[in-house]
Backbone as JSON Lines, residues from 0, in Angstrom:
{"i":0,"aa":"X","n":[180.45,-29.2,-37.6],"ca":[181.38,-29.58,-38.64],"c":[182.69,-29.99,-37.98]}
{"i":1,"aa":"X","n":[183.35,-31.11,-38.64],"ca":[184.57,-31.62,-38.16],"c":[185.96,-30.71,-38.01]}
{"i":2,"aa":"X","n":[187.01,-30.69,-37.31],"ca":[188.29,-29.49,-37.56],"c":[188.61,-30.5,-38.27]}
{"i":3,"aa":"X","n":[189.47,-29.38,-39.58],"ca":[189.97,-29.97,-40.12],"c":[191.32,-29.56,-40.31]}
{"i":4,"aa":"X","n":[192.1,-30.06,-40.85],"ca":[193.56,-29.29,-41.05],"c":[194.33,-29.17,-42.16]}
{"i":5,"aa":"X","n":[195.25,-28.82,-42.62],"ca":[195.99,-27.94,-44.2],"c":[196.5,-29.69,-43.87]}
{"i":6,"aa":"X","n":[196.4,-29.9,-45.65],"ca":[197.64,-31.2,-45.9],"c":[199.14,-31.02,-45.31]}
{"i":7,"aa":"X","n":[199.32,-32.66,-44.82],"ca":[200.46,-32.89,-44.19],"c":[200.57,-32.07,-42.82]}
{"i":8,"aa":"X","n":[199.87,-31.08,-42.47],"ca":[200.33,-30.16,-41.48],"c":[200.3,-31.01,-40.01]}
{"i":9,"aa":"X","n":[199.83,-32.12,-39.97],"ca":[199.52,-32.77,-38.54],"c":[201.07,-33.38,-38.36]}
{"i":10,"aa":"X","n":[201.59,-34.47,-39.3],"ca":[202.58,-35.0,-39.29],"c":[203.94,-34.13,-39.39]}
{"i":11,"aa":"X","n":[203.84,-32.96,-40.01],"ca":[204.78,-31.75,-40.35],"c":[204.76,-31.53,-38.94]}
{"i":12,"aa":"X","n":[203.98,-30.7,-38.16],"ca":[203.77,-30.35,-36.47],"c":[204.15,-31.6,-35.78]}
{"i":13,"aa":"X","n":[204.1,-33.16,-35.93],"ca":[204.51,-33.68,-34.93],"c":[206.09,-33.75,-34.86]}
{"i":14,"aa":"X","n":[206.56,-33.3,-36.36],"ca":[208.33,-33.53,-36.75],"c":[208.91,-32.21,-35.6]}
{"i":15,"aa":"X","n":[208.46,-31.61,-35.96],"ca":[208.65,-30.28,-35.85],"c":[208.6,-29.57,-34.28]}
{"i":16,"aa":"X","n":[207.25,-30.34,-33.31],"ca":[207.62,-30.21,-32.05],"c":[208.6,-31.22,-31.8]}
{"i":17,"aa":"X","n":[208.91,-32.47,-32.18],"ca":[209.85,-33.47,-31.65],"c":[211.61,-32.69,-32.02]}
{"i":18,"aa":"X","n":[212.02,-32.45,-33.63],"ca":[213.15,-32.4,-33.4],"c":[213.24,-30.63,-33.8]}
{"i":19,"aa":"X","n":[212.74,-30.15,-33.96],"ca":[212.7,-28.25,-34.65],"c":[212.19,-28.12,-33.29]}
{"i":20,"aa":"X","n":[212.04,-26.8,-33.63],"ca":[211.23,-25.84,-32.68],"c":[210.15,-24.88,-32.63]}
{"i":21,"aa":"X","n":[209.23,-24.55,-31.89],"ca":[208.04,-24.18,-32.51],"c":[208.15,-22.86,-31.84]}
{"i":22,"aa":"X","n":[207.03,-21.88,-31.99],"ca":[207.01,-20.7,-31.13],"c":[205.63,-20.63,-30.57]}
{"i":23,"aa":"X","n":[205.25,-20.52,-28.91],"ca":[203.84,-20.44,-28.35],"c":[204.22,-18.94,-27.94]}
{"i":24,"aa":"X","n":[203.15,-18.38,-28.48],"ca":[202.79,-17.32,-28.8],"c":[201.15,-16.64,-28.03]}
{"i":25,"aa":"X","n":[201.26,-15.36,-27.18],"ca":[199.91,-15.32,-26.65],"c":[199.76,-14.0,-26.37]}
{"i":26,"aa":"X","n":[198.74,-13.39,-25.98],"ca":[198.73,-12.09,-26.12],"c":[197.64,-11.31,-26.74]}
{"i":27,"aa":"X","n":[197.41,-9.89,-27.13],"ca":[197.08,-9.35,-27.77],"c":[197.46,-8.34,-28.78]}
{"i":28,"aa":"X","n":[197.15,-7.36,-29.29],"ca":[197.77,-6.5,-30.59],"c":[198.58,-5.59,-29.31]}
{"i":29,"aa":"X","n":[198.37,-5.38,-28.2],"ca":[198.95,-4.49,-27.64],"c":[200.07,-4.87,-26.83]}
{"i":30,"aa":"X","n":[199.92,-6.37,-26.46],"ca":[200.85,-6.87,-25.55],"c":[201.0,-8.19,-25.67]}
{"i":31,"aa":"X","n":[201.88,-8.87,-26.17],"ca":[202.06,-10.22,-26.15],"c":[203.65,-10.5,-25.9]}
{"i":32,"aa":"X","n":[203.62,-12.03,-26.02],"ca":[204.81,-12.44,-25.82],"c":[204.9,-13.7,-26.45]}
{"i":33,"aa":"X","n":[206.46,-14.44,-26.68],"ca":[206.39,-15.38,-27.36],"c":[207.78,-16.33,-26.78]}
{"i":34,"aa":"X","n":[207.37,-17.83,-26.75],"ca":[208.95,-18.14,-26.63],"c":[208.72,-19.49,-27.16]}
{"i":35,"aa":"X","n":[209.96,-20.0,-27.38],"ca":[210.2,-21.04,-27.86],"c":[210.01,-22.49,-27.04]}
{"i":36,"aa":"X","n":[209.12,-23.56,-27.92],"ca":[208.89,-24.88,-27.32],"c":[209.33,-25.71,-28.24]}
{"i":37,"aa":"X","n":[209.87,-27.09,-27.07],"ca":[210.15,-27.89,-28.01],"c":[209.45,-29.3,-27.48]}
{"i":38,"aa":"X","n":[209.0,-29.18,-26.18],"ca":[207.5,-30.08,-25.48],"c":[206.1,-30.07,-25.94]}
{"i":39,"aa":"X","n":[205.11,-30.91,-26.53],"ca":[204.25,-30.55,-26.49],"c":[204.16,-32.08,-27.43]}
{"i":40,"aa":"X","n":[202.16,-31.52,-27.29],"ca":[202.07,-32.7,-28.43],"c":[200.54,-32.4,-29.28]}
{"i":41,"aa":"X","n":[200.13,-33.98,-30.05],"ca":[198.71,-32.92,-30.61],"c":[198.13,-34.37,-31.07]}
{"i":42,"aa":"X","n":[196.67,-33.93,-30.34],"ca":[196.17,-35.46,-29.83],"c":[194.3,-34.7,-30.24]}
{"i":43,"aa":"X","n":[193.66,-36.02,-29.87],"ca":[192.39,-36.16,-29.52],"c":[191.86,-36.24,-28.03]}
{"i":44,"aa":"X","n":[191.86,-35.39,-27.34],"ca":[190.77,-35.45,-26.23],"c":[189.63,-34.54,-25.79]}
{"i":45,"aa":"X","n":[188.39,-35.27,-25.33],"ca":[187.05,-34.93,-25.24],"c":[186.19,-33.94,-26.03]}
{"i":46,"aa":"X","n":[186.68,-35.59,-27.28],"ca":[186.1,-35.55,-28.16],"c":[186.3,-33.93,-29.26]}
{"i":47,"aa":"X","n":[187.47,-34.07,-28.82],"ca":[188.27,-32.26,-29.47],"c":[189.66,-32.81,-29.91]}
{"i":48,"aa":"X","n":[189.77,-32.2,-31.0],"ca":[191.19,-32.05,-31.51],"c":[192.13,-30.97,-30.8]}
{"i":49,"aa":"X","n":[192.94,-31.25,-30.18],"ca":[193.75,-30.86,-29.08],"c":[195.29,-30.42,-28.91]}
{"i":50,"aa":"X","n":[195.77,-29.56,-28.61],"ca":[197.24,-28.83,-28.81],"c":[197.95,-29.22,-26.95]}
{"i":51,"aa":"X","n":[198.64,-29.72,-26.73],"ca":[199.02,-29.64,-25.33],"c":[200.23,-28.83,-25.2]}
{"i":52,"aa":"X","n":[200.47,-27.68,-24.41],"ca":[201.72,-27.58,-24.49],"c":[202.48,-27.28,-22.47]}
{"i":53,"aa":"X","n":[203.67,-26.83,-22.72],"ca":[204.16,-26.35,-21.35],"c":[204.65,-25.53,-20.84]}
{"i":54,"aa":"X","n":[204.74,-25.09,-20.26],"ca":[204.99,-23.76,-19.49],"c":[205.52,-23.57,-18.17]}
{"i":55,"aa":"X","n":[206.8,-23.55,-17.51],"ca":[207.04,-22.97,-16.27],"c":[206.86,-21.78,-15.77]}
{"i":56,"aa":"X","n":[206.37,-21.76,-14.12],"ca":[205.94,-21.03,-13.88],"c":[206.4,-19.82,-13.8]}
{"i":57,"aa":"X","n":[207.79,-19.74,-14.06],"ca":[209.0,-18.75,-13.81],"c":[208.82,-17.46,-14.92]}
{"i":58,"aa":"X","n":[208.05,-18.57,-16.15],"ca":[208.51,-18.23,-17.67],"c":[207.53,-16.68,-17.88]}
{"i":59,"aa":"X","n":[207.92,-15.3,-18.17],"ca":[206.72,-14.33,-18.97],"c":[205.53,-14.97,-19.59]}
{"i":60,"aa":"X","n":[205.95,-15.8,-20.1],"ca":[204.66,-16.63,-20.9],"c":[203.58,-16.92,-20.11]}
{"i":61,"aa":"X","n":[203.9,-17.58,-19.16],"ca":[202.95,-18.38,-17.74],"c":[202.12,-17.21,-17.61]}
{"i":62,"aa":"X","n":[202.47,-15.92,-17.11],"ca":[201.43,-14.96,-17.03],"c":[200.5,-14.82,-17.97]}
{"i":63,"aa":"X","n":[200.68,-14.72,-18.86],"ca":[200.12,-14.42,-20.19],"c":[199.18,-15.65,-20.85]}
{"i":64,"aa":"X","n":[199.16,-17.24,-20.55],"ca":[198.92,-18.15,-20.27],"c":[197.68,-18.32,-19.54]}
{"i":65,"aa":"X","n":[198.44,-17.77,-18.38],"ca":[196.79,-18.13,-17.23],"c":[196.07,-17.29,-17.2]}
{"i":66,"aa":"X","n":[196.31,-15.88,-17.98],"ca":[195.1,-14.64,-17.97],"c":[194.38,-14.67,-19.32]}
{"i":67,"aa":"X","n":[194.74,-15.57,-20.84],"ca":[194.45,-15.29,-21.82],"c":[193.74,-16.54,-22.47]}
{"i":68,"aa":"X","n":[192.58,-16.75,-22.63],"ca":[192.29,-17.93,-23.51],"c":[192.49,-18.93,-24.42]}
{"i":69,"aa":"X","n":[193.3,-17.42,-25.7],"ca":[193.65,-18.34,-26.84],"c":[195.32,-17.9,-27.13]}
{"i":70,"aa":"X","n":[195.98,-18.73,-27.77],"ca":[197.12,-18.64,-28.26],"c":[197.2,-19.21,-29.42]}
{"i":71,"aa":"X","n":[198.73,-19.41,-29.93],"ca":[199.04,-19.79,-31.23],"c":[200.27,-20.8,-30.44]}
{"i":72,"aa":"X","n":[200.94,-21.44,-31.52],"ca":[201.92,-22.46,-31.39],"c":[202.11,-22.61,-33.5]}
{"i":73,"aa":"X","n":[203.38,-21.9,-33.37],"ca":[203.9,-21.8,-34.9],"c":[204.57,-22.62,-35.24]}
{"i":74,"aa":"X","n":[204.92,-22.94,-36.23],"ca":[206.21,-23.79,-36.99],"c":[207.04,-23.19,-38.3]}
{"i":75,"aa":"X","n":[208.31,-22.86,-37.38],"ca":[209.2,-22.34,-38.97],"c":[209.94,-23.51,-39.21]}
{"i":76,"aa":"X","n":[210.89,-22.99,-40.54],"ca":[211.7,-23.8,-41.47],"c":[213.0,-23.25,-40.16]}
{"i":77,"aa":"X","n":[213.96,-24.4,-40.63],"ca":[215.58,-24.1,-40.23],"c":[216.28,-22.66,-40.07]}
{"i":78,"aa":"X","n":[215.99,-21.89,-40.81],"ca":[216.58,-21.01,-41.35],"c":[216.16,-19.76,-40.46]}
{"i":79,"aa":"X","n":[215.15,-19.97,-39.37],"ca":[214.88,-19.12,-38.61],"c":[214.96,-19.34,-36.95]}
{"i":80,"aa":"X","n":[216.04,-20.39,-37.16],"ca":[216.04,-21.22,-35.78],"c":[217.45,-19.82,-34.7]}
{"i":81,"aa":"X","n":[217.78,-19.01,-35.61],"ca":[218.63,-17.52,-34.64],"c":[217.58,-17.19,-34.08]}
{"i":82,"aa":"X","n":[216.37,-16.81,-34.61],"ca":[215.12,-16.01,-34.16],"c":[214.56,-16.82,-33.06]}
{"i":83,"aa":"X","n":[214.36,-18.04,-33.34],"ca":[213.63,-18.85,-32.49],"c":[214.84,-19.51,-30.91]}
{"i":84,"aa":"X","n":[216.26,-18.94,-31.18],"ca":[217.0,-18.96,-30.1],"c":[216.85,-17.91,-29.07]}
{"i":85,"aa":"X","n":[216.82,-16.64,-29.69],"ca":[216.4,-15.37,-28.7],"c":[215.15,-15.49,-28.35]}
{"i":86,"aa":"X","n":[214.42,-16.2,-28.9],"ca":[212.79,-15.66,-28.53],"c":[212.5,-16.86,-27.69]}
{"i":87,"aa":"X","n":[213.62,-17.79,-27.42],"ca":[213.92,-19.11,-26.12],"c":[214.7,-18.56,-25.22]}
{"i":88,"aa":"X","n":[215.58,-17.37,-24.74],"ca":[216.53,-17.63,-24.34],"c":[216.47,-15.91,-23.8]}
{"i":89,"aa":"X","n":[215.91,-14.99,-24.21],"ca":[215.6,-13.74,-23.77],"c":[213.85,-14.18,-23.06]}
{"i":90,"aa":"X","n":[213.92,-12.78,-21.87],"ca":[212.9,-12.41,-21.53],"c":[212.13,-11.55,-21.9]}
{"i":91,"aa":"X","n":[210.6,-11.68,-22.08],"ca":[210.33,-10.54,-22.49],"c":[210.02,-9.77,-21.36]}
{"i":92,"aa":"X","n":[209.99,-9.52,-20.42],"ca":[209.92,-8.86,-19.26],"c":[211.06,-7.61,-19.25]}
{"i":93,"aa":"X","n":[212.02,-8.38,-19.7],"ca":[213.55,-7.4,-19.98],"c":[214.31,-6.7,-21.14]}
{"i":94,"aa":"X","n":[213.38,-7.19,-22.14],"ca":[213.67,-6.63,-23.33],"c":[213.09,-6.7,-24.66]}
{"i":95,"aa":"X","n":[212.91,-6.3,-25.61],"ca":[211.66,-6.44,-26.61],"c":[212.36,-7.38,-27.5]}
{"i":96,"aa":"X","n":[212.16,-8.73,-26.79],"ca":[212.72,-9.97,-27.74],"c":[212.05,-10.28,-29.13]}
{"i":97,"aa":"X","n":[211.12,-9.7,-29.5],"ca":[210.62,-9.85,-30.47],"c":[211.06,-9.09,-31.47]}
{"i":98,"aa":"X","n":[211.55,-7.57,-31.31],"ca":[212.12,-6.94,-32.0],"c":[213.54,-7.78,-32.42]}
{"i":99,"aa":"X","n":[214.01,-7.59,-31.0],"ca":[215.56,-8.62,-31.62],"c":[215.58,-9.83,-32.58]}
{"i":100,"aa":"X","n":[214.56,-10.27,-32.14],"ca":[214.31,-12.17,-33.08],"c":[214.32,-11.54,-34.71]}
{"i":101,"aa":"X","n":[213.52,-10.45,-35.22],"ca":[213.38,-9.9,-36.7],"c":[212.27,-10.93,-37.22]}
{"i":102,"aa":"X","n":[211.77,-11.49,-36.57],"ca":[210.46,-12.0,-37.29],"c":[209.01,-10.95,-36.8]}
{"i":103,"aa":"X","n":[208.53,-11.04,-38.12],"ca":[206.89,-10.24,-38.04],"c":[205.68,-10.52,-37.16]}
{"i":104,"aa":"X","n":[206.03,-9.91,-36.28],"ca":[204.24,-10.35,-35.77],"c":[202.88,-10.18,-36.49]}
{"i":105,"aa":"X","n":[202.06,-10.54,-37.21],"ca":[200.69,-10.72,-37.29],"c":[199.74,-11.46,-36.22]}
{"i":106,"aa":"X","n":[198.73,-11.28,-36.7],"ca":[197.73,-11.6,-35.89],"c":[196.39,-12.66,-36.36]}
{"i":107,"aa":"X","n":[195.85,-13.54,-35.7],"ca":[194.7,-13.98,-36.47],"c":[193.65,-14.38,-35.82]}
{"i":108,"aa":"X","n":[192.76,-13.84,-35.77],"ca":[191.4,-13.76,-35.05],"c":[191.95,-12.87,-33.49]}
{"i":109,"aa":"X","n":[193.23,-11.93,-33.88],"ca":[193.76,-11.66,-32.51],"c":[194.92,-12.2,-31.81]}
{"i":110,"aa":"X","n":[195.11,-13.3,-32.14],"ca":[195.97,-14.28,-31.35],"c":[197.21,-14.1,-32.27]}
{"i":111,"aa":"X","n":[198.24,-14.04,-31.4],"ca":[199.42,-13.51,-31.97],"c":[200.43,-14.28,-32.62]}
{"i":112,"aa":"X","n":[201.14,-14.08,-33.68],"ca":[201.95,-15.23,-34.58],"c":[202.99,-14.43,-35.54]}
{"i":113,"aa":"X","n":[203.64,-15.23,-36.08],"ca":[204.73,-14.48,-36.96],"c":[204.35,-15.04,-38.54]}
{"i":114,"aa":"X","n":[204.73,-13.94,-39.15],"ca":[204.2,-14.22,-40.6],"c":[205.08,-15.21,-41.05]}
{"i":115,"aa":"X","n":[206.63,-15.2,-41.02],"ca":[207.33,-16.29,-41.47],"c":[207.16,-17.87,-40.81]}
{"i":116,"aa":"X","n":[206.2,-17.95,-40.52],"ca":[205.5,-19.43,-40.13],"c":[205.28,-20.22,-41.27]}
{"i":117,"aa":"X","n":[205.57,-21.52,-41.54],"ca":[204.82,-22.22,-42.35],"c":[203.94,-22.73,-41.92]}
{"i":118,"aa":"X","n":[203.28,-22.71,-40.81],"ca":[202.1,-23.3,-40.24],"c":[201.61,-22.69,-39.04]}
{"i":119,"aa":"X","n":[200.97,-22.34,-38.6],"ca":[200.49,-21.63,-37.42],"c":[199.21,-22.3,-37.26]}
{"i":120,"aa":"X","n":[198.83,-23.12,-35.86],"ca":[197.55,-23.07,-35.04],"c":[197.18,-22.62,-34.5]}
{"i":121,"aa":"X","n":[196.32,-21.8,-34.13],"ca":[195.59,-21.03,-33.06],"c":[194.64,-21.85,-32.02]}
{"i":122,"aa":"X","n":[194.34,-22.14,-31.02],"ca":[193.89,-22.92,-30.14],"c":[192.85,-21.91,-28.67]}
{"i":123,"aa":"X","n":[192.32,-22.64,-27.87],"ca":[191.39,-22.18,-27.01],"c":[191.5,-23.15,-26.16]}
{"i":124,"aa":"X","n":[192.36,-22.4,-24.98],"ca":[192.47,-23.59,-23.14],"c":[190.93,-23.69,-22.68]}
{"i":125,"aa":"X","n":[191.31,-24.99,-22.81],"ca":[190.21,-26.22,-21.83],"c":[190.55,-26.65,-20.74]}
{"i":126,"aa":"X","n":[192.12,-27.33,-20.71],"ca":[192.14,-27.49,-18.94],"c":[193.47,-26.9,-18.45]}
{"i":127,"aa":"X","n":[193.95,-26.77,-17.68],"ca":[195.52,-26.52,-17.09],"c":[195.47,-27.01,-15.64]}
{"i":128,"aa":"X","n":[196.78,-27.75,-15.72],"ca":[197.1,-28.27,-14.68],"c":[198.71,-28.41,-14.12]}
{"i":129,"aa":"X","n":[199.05,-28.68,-13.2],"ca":[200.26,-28.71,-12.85],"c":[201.2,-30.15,-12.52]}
{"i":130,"aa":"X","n":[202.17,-30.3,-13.32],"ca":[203.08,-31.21,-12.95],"c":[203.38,-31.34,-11.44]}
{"i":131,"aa":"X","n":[203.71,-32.26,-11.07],"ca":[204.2,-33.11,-9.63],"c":[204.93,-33.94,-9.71]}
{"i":132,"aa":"X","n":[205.93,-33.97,-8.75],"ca":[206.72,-35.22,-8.64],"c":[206.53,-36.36,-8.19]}
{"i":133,"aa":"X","n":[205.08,-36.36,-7.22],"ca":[203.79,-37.53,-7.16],"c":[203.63,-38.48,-8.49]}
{"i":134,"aa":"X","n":[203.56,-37.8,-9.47],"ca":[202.79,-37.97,-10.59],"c":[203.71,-38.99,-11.36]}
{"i":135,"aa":"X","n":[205.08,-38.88,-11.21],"ca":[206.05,-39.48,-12.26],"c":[206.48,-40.91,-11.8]}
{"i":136,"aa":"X","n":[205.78,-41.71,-12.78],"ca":[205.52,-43.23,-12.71],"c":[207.85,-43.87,-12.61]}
{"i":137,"aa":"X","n":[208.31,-42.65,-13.42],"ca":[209.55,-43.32,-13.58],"c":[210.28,-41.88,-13.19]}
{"i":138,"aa":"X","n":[211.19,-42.56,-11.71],"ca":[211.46,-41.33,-11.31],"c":[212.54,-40.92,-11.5]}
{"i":139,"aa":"X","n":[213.22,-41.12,-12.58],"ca":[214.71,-40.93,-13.08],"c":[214.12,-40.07,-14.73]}
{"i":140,"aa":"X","n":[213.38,-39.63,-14.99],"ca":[212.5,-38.4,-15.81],"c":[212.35,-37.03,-14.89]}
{"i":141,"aa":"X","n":[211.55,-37.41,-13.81],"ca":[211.45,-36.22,-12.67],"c":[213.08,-36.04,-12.21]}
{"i":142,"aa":"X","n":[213.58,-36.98,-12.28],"ca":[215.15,-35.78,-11.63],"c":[216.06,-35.48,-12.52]}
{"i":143,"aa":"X","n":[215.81,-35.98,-14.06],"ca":[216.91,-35.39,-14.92],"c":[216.09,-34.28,-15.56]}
{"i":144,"aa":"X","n":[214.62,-33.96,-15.53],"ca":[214.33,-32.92,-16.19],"c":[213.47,-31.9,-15.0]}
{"i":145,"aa":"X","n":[213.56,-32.16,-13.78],"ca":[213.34,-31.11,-12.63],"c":[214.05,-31.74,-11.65]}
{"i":146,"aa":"X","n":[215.42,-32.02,-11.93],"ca":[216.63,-31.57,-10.33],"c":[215.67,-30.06,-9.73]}
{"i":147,"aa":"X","n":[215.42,-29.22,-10.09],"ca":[215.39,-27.93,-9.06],"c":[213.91,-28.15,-8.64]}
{"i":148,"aa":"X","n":[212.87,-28.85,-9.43],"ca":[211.65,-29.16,-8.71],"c":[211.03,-28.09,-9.35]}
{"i":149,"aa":"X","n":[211.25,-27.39,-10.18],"ca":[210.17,-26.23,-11.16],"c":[209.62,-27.25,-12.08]}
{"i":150,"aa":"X","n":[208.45,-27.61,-11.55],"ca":[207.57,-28.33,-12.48],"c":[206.41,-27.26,-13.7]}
{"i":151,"aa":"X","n":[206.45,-27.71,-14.93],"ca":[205.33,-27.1,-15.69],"c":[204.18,-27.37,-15.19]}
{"i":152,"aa":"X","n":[203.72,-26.23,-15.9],"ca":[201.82,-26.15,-15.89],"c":[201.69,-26.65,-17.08]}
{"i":153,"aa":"X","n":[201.28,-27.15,-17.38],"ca":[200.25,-28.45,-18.47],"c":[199.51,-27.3,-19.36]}
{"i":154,"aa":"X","n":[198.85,-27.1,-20.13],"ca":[197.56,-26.34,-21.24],"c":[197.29,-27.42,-21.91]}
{"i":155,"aa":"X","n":[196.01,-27.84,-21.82],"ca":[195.68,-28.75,-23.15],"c":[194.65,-27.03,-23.91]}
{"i":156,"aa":"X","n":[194.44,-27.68,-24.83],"ca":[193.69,-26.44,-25.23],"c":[193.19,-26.92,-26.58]}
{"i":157,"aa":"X","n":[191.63,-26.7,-27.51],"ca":[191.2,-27.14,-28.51],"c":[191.71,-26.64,-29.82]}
{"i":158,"aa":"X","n":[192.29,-27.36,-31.05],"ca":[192.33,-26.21,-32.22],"c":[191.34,-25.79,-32.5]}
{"i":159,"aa":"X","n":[191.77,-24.55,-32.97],"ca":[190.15,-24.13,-32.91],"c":[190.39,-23.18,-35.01]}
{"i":160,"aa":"X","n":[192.08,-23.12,-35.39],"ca":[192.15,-23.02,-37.02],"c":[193.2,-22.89,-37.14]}
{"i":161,"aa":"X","n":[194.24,-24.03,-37.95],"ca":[195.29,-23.77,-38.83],"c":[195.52,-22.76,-39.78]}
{"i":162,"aa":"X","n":[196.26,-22.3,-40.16],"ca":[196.84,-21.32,-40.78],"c":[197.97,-21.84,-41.73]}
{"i":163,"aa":"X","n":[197.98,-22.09,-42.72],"ca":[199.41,-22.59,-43.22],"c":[199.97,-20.94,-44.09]}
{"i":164,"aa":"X","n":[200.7,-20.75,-45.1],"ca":[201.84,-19.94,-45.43],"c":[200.87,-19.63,-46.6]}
{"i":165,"aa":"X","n":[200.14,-20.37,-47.47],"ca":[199.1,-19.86,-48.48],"c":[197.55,-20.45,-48.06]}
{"i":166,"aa":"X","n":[197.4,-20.84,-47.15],"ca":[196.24,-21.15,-46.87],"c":[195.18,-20.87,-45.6]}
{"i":167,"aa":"X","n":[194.19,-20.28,-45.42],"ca":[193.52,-20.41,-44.27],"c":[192.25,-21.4,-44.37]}
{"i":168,"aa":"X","n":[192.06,-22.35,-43.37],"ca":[191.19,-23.44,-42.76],"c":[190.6,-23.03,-41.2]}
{"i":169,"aa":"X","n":[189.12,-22.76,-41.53],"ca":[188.5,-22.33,-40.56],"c":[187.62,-23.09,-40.37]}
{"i":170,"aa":"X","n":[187.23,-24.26,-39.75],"ca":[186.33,-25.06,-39.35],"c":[185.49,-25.11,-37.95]}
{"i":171,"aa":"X","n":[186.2,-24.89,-36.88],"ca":[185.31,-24.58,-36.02],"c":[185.6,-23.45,-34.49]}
{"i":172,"aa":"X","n":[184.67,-22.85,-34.67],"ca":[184.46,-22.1,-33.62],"c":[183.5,-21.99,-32.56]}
């Protein structure tokens, strides 16, 4: 059966990683972590409906990333963009940024998310790879967004079920 997704939610998620901010989210009920993205995108490849997002290697997340399969990638309204500053801008290594942010963690199929989401995807990594400065066709991108040379690790990863605020869509697993 085809994935499918909650109305408007594709075009809502492309607004939303471009000028808002989203939260990638990973973990389990016992240990997760979450921080704020505003890179990413959401495409078709091999023959999968697809979440890409990024990650430096520096970041708590990255750990949590390369040991865990599935994650989430949320979308709030405006009004929670304080929450979504600490949960960008604290570590969780150093402090329970999630407590501070005041948004709810839930869970769905496991994979960790905040209830005040209007949209939440949950997804499953397929490939990861690493940025290079080889790689950058225009090299005035590579030095205004890695002067220090900390390149991201790449996740493409499959949706695998949207979640909207009154709705769950479970199509494939």
């Amino acid at each position: 059966m085809p994935f499918s997704i909650a109305d408007d939610a594709v075009s809502k998620a492309f607004q939303n990683i471009g000028n808002e901010w989203a939260l990638l989210s990973v973990g389990d009920e016992k240990h997760f972590n979450a921080m704020t993205i505003s890179w990413g995108s959401l495409g078709f490849i091999w023959q999968r409906p697809v979440i890409t997002v990024l990650v430096r290697p520096p970041r708590y997340t990255h750990e949590f990333m390369d040991k865990l399969e599935d994650f989430s990638v949320s979308f709030y309204d405006r009004k929670y963009r304080k929450a979504l500053n600490i949960l960008g801008t604290q570590s969780g290594r150093d402090t329970n940024k999630i407590a501070l942010s005041g948004l709810t963690p839930t869970f769905v199929d496991g994979v960790p998310t905040f209830k005040e989401a209007h949209l939440t995807a949950v997804a499953h990594r397929i490939y990861r790879g690493q940025l290079e400065s080889a790689g950058f066709l225009i090299p005035a991108v590579d030095e205004e967004f890695y002067p220090k040379k900390d390149y991201h690790t790449v996740y493409f990863a499959e949706l695998v079920k949207t979640v909207g605020k009154n709705q769950e869509l479970v199509e494939k697993h």
